[in-house]
Backbone as a printed PyTorch tensor [residue, N CA C, xyz], in Angstrom:
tensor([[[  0.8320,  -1.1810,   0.0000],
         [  0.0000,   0.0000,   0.0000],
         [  0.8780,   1.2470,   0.0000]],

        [[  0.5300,   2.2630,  -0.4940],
         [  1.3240,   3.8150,  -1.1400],
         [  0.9710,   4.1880,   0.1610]],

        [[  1.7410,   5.1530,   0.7080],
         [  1.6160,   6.0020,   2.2530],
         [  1.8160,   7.1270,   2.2810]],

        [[  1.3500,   8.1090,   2.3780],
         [  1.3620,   9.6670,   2.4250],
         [  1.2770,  10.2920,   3.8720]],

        [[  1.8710,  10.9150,   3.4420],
         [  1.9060,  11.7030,   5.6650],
         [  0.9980,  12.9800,   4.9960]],

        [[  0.0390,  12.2850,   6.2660],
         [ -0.6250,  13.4710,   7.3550],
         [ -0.4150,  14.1010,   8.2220]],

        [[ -1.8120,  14.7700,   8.4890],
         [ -1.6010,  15.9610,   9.7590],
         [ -0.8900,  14.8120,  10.9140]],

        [[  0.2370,  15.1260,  11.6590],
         [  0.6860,  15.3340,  13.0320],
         [ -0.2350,  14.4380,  14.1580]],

        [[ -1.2540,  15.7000,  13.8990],
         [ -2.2570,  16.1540,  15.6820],
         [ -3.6050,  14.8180,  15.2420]],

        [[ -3.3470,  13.3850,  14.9980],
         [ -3.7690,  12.5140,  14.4400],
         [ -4.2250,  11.9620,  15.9820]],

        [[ -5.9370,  11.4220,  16.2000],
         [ -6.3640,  11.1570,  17.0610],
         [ -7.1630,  10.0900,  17.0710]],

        [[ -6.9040,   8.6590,  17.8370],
         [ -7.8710,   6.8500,  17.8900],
         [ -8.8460,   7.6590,  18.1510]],

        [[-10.0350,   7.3600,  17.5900],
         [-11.4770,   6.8280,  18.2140],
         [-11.3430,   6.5490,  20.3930]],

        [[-11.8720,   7.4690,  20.6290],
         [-11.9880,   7.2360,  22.0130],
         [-13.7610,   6.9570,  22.6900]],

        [[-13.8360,   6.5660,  23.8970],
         [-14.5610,   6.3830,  24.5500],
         [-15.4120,   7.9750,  24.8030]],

        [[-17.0490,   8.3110,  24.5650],
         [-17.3710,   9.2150,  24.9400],
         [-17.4300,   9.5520,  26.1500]],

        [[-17.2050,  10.0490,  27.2610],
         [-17.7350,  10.1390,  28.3740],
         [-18.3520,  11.5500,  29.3300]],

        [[-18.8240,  12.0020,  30.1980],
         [-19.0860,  12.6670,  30.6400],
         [-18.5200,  12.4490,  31.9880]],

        [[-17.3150,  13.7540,  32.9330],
         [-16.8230,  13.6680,  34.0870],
         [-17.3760,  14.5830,  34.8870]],

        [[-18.0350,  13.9770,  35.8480],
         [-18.5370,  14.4320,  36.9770],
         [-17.5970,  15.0680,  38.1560]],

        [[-17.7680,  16.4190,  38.1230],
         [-17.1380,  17.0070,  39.4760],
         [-18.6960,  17.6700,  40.9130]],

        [[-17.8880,  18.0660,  42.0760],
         [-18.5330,  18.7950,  42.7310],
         [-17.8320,  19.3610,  43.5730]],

        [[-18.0950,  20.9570,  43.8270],
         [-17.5030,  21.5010,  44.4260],
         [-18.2360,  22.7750,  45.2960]],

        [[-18.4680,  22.7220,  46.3300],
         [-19.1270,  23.7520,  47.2610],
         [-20.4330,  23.4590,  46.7580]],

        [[-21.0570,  22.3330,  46.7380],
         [-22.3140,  21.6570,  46.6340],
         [-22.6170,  22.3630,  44.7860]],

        [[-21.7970,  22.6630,  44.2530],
         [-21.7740,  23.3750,  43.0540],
         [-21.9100,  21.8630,  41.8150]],

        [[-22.4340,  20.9760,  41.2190],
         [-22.6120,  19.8280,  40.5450],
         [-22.0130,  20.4110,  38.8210]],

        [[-21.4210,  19.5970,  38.1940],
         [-21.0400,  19.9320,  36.8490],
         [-20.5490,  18.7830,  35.5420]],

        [[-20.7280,  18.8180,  34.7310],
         [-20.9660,  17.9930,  34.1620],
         [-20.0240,  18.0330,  33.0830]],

        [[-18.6860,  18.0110,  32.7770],
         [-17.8640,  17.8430,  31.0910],
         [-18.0890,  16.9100,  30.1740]],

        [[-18.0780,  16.9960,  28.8730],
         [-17.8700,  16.0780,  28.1020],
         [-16.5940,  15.6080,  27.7030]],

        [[-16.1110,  14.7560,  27.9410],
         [-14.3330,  14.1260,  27.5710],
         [-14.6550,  13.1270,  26.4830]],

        [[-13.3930,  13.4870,  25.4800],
         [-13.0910,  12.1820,  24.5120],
         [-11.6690,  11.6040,  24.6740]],

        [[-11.3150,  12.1480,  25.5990],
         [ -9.9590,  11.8060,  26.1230],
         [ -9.5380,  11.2210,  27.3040]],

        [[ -9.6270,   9.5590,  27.0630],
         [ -9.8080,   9.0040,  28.4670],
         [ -8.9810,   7.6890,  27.9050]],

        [[ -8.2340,   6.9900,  28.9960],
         [ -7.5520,   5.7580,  28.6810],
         [ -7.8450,   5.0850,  30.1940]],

        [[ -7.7350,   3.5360,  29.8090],
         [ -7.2950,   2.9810,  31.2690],
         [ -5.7990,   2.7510,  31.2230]],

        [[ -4.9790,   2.8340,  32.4840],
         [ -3.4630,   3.4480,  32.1660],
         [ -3.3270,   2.6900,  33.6000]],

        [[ -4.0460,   1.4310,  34.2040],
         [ -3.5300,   0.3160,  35.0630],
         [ -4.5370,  -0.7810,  35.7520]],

        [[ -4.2390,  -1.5850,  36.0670],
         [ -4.7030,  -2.5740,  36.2080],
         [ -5.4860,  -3.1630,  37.5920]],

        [[ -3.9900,  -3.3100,  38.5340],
         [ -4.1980,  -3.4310,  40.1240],
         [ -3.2440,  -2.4190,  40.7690]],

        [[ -4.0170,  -0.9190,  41.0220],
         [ -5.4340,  -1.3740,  41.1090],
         [ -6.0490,  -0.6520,  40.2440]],

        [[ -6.8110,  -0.5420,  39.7470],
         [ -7.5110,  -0.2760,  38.3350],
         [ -7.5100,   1.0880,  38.3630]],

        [[ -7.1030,   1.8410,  37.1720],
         [ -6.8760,   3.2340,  37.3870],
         [ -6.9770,   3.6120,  35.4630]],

        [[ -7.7230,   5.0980,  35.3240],
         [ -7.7830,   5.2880,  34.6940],
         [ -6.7280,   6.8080,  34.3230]],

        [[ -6.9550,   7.4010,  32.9020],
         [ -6.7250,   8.9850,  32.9010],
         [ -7.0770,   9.3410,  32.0140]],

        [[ -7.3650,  10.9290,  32.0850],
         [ -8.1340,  11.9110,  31.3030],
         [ -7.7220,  12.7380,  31.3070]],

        [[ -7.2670,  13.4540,  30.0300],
         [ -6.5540,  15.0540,  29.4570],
         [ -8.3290,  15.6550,  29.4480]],

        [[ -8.0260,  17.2280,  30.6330],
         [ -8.5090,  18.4490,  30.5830],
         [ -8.0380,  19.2300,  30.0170]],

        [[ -7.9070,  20.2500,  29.9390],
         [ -8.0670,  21.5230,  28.9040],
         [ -8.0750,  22.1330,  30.4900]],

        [[ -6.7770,  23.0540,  30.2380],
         [ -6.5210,  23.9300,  31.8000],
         [ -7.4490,  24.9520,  32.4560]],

        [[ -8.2250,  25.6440,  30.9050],
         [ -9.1220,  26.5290,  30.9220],
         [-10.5080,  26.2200,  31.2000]],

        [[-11.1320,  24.6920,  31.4210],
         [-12.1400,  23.9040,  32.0960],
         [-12.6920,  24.1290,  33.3970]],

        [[-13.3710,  24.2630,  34.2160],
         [-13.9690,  24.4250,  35.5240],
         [-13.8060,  23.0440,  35.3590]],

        [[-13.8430,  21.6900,  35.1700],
         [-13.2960,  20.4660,  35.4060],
         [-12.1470,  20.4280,  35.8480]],

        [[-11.4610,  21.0160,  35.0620],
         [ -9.6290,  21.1340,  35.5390],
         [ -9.9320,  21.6050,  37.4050]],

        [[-10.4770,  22.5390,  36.9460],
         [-10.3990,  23.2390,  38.4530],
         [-10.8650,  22.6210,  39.2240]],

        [[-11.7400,  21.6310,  39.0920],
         [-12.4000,  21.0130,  39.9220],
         [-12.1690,  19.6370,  40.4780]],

        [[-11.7530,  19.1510,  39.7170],
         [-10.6110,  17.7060,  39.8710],
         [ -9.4130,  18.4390,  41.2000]],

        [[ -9.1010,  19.2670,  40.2530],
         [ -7.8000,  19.9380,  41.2910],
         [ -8.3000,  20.0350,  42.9610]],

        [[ -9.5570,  20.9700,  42.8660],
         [-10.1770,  21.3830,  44.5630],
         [-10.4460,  20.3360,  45.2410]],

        [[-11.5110,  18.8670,  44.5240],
         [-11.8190,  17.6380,  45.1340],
         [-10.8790,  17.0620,  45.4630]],

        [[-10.2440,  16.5110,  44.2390],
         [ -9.7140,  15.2280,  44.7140],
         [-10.6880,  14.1260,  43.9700]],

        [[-11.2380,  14.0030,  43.1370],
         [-12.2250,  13.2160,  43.0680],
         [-13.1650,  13.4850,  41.7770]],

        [[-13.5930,  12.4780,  40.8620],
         [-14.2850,  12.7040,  39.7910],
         [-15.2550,  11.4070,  39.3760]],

        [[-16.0830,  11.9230,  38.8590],
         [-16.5270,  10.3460,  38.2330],
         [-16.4670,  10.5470,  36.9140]],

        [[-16.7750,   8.7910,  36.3940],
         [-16.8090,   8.9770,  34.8810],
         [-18.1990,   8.1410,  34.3570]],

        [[-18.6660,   9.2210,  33.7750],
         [-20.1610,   8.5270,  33.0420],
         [-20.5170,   7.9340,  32.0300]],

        [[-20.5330,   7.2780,  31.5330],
         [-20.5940,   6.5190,  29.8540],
         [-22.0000,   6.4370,  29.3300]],

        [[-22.1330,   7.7140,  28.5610],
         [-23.6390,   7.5100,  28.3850],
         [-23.8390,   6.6920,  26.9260]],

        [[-25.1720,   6.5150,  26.8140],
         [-25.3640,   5.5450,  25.5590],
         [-26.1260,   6.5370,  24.6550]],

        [[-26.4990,   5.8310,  23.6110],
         [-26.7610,   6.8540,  22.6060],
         [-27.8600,   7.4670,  22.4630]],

        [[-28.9590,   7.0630,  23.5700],
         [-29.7650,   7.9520,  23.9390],
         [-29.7780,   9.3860,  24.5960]],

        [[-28.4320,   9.3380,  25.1660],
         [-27.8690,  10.7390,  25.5340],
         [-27.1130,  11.6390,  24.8790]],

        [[-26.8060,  11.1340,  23.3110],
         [-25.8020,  11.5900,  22.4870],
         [-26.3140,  13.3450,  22.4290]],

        [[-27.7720,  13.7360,  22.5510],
         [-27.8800,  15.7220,  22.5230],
         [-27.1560,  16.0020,  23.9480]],

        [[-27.6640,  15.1530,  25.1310],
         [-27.3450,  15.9890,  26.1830],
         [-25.5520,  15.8660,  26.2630]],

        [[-24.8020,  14.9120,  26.0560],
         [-23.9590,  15.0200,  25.7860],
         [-22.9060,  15.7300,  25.2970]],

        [[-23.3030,  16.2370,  24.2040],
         [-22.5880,  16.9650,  22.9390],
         [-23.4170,  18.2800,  23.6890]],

        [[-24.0490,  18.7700,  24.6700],
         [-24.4760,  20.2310,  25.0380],
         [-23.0230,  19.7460,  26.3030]],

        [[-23.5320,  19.1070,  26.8630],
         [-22.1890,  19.3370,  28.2000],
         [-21.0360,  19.5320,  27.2920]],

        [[-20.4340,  19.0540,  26.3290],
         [-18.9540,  19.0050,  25.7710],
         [-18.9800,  20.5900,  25.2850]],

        [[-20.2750,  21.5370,  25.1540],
         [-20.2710,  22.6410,  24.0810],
         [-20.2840,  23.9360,  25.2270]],

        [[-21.4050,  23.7240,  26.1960],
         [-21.9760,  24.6030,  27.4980],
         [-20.5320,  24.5450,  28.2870]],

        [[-20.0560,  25.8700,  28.8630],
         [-18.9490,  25.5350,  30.0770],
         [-19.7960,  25.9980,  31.1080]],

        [[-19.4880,  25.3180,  32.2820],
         [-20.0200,  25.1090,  33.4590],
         [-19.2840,  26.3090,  33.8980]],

        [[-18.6780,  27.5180,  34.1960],
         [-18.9110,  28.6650,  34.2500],
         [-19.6530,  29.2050,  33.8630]],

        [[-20.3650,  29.4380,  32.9910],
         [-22.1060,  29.4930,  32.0780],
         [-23.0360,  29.3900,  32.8980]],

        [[-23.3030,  27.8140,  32.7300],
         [-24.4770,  27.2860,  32.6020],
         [-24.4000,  25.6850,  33.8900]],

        [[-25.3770,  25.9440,  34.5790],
         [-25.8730,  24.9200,  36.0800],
         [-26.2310,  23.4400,  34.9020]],

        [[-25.4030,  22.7020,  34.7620],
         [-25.8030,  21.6390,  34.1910],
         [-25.9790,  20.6270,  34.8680]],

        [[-26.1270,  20.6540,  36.0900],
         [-27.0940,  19.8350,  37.2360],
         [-27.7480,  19.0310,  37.1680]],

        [[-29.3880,  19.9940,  36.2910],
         [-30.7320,  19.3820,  36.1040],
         [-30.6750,  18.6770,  34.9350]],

        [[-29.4950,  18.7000,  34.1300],
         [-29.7180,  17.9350,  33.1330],
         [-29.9890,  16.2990,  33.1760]],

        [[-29.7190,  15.4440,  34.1670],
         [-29.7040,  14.4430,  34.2820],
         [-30.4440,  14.2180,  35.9560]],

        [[-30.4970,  13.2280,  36.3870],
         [-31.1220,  12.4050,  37.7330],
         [-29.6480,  11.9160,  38.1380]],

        [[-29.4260,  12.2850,  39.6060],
         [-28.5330,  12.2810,  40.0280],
         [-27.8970,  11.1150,  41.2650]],

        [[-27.0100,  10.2760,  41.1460],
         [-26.3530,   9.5990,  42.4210],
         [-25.5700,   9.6190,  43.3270]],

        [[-25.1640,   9.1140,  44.4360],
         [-23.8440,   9.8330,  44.8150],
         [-23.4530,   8.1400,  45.0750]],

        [[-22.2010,   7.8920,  45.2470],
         [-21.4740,   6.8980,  46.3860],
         [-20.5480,   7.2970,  47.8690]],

        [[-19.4020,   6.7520,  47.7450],
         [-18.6330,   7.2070,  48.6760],
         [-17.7560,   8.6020,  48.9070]],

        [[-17.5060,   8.7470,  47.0650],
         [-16.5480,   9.6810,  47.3250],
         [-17.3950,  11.1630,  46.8550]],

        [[-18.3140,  11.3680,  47.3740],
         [-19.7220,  12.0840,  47.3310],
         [-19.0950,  13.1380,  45.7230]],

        [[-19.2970,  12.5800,  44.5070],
         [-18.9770,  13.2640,  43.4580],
         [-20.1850,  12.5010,  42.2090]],

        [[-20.6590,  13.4110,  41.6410],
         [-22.3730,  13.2700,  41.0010],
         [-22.0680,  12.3270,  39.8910]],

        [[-22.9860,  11.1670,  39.6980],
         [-22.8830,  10.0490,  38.6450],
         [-23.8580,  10.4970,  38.1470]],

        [[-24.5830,   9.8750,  36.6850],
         [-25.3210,  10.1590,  36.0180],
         [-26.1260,   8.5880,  36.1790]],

        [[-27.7500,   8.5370,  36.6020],
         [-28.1790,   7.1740,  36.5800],
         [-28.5130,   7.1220,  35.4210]],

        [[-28.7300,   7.7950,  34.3070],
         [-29.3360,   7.7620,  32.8070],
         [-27.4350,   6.4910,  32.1720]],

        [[-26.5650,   6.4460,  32.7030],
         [-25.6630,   6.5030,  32.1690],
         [-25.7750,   4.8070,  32.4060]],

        [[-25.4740,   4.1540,  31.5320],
         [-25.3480,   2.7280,  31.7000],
         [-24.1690,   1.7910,  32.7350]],

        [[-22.9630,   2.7100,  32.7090],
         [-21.6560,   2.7490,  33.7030],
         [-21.3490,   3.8530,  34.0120]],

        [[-21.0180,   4.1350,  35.2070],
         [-20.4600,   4.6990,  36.0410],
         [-19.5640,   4.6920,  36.7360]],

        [[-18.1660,   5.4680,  36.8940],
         [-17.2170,   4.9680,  37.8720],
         [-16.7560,   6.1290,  38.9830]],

        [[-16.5510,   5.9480,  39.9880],
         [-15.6880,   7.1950,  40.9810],
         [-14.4060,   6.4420,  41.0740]],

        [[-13.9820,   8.0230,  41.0230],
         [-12.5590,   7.8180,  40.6660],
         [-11.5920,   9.0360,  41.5180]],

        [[-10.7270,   8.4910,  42.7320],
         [-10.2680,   9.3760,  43.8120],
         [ -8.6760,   9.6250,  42.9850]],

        [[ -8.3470,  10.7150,  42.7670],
         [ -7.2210,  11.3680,  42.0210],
         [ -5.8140,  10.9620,  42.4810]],

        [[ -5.1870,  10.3820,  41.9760],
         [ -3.7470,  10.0140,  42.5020],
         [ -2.5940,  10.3860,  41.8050]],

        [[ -2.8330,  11.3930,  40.8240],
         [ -1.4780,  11.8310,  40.0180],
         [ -2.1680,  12.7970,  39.0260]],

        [[ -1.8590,  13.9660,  38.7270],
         [ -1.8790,  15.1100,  38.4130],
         [ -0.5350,  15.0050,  37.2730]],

        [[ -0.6260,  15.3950,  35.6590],
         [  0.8160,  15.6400,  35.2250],
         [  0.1780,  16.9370,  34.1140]],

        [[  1.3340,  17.6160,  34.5230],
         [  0.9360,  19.0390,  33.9930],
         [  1.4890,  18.9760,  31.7250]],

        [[  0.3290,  18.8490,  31.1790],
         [  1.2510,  19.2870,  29.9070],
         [  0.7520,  20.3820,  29.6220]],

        [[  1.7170,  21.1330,  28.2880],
         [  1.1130,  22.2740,  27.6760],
         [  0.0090,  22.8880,  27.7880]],

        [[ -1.1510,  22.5770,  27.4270],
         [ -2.2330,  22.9150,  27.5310],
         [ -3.6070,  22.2600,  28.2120]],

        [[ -3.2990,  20.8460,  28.5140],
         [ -3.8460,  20.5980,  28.9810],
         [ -3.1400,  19.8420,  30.2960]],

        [[ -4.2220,  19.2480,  31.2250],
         [ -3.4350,  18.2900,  32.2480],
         [ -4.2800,  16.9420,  32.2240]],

        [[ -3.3100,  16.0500,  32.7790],
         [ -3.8020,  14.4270,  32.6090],
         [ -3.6840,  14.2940,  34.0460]],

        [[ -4.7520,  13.8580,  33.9620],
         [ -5.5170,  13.4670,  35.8190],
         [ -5.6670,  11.9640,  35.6230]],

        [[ -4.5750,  10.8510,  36.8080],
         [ -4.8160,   9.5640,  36.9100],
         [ -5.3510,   9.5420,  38.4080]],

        [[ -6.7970,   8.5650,  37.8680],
         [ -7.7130,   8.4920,  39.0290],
         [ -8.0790,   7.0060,  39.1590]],

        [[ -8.0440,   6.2860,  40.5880],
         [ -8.1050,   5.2180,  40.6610],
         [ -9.5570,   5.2800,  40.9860]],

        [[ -9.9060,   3.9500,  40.4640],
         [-11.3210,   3.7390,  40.3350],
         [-12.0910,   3.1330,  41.6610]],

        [[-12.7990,   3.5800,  42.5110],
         [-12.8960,   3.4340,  43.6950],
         [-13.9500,   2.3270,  43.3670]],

        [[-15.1730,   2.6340,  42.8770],
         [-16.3190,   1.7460,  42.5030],
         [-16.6110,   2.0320,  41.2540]],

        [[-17.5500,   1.1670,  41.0900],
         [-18.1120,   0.8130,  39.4630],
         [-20.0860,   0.7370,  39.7740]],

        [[-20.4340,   1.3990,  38.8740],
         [-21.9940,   1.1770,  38.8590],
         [-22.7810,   0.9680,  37.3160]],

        [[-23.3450,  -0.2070,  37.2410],
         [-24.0650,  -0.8720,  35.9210],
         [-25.5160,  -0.7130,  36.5210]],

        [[-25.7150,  -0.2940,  34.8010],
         [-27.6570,  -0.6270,  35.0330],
         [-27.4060,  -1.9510,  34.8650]],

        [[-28.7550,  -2.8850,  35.7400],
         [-28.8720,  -4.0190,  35.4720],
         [-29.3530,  -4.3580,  33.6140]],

        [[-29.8750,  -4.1330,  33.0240],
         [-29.8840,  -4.0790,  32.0680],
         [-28.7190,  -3.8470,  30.9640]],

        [[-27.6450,  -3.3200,  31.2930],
         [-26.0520,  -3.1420,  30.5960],
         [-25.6360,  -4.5670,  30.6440]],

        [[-26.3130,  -5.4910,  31.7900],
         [-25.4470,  -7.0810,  32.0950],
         [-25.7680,  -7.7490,  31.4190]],

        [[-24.5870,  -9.0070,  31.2220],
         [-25.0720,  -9.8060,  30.6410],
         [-24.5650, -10.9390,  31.5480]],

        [[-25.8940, -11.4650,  32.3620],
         [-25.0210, -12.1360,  33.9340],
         [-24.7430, -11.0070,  34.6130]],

        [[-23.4230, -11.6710,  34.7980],
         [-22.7610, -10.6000,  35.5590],
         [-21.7350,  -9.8850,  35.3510]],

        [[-21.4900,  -9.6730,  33.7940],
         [-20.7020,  -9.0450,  33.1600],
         [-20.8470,  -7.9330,  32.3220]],

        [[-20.9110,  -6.3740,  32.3540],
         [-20.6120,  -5.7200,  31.7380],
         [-21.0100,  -6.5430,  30.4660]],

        [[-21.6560,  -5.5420,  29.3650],
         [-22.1710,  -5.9470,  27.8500],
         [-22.0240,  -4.6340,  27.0540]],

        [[-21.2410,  -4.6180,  26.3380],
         [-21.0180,  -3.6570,  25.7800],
         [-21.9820,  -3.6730,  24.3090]],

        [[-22.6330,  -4.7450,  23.9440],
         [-23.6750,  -4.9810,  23.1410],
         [-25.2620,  -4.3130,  23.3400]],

        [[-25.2140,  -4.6430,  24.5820],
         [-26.4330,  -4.5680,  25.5390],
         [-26.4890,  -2.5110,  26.0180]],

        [[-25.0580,  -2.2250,  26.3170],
         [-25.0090,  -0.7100,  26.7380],
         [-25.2270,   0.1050,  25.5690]],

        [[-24.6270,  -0.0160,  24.2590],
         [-25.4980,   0.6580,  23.6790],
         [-23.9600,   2.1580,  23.4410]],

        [[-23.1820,   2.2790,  23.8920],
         [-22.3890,   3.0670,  23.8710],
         [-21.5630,   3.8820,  22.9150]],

        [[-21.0070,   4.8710,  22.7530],
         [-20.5270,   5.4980,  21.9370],
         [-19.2410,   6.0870,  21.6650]],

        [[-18.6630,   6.6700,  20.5610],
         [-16.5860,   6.7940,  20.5020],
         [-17.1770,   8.2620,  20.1470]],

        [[-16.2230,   8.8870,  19.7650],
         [-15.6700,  10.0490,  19.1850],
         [-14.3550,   9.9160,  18.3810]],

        [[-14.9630,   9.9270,  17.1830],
         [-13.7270,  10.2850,  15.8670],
         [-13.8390,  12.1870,  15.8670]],

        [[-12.0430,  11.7650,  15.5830],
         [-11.8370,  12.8540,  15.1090],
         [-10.5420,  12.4550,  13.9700]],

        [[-10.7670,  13.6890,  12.6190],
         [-10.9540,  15.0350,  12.9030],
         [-12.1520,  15.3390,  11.9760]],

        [[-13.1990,  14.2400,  11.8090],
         [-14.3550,  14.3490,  11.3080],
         [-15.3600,  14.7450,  12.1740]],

        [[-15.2160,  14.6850,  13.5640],
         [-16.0760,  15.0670,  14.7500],
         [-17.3630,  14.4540,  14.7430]],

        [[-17.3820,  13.4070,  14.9310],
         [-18.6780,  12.5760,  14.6810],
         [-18.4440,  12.0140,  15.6140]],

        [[-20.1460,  11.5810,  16.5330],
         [-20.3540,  10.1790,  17.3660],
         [-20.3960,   9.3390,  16.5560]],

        [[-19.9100,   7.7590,  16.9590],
         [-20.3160,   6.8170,  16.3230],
         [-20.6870,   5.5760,  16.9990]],

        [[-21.3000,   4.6860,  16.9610],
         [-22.0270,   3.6490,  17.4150],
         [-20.5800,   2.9160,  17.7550]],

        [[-20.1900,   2.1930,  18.5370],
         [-19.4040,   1.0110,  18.9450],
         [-19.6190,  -0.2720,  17.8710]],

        [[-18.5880,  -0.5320,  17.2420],
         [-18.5930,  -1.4970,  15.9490],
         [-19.0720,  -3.0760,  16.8800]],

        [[-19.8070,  -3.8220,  15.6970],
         [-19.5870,  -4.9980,  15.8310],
         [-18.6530,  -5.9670,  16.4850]],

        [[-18.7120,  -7.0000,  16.9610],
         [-17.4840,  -7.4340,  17.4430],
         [-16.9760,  -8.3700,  15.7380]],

        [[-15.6440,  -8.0850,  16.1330],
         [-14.3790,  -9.0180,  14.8030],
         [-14.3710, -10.2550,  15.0340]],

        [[-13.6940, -10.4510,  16.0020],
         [-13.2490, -11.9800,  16.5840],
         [-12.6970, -11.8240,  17.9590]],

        [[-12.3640, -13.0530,  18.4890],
         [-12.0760, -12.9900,  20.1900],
         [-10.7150, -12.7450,  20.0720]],

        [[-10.3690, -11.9700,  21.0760],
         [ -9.3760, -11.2220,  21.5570],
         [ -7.8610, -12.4880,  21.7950]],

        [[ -6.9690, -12.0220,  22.2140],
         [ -6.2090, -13.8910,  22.7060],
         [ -6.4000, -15.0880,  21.8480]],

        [[ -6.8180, -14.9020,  20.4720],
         [ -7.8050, -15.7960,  20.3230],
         [ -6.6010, -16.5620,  19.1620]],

        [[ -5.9310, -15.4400,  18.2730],
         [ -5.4300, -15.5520,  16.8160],
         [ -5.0290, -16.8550,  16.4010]],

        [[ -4.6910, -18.1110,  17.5210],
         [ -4.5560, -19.0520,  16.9840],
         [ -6.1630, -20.1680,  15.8740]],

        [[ -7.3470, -19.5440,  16.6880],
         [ -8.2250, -19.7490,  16.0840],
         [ -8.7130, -18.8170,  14.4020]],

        [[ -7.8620, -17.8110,  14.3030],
         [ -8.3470, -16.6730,  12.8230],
         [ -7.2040, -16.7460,  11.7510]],

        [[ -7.7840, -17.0620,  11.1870],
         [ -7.3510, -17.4540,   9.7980],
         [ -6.7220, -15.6300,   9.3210]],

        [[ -5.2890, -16.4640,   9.1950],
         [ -4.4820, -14.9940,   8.9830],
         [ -4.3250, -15.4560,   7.0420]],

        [[ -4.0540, -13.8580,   6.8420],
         [ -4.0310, -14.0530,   5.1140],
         [ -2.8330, -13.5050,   4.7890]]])
């Protein structure tokens, strides 16, 4: 295949999510497409803010965030949290609200949910990457399949860029670990 270079600032398909802060009983809601899991035991994730975010600021004051994974029934309210800054606009009422331990607002519309208590802060350029270990996990019963997480069943969504589109979570290919069973060409 012929190969031509592109733009640089070249970005995977990520996980949509919405990060929950609270601060002086103040509730707020971001939209992130910038999220990885970045460990294992004990399970820890991270997410690039944008310094200029009331998220940024707010991760910073807590200590503490959640992460919401909405499905594609939430794809307007969504794409308004990623657009609205919560210096603006009380994005509160937009959703029905939970708390757990580390008293920071989940979304119950959201099929998963995680709190996540902050354990590393790394400052880049313009934005900062916040690694937050995942304290708990919350599934609609309906996301399960058993007792496993279904990513068929949730219904969930990516963000491409630099076409800026939601897109549905693909089909599954084949099993993971698997390659001795797939016929390589």
């Amino acid at each position: 295949m012929d190969k031509i270079q592109i733009n640089n600032n070249f970005s995977l398909p990520m996980p949509v999510v919405m990060v929950g802060t609270k601060v002086d009983d103040k509730v707020n809601f971001m939209t992130v497409g910038w999220i990885t899991r970045v460990n294992n035991a004990p399970p820890m994730l991270g997410i690039g803010i944008s310094k200029a975010h009331l998220t940024n600021e707010n991760i910073r004051k807590n200590g503490a965030f959640s992460v919401n994974f909405p499905n594609s029934k939430l794809v307007a309210q969504t794409d308004h949290c990623g657009i609205v800054s919560g210096h603006k606009e009380d994005k509160s009422k937009i959703f029905d609200l939970f708390y757990g331990s580390l008293d920071v607002p989940m979304i119950k519309e959201c099929p998963v949910t995680l709190e996540c208590q902050l354990v590393e802060t790394v400052e880049l350029p313009t934005n900062t990457f916040f690694i937050g270990e995942i304290k708990s996990a919350w599934a609609d019963k309906a996301a399960l399949d058993g007792n496993k997480f279904s990513f068929d069943l949730s219904d969930l969504f990516i963000l491409t860029m630099p076409d800026n589109q939601y897109r549905a979570i693909a089909k599954p290919l084949a099993k993971a670990w698997n390659s001795a069973n797939i016929k390589l060409s």
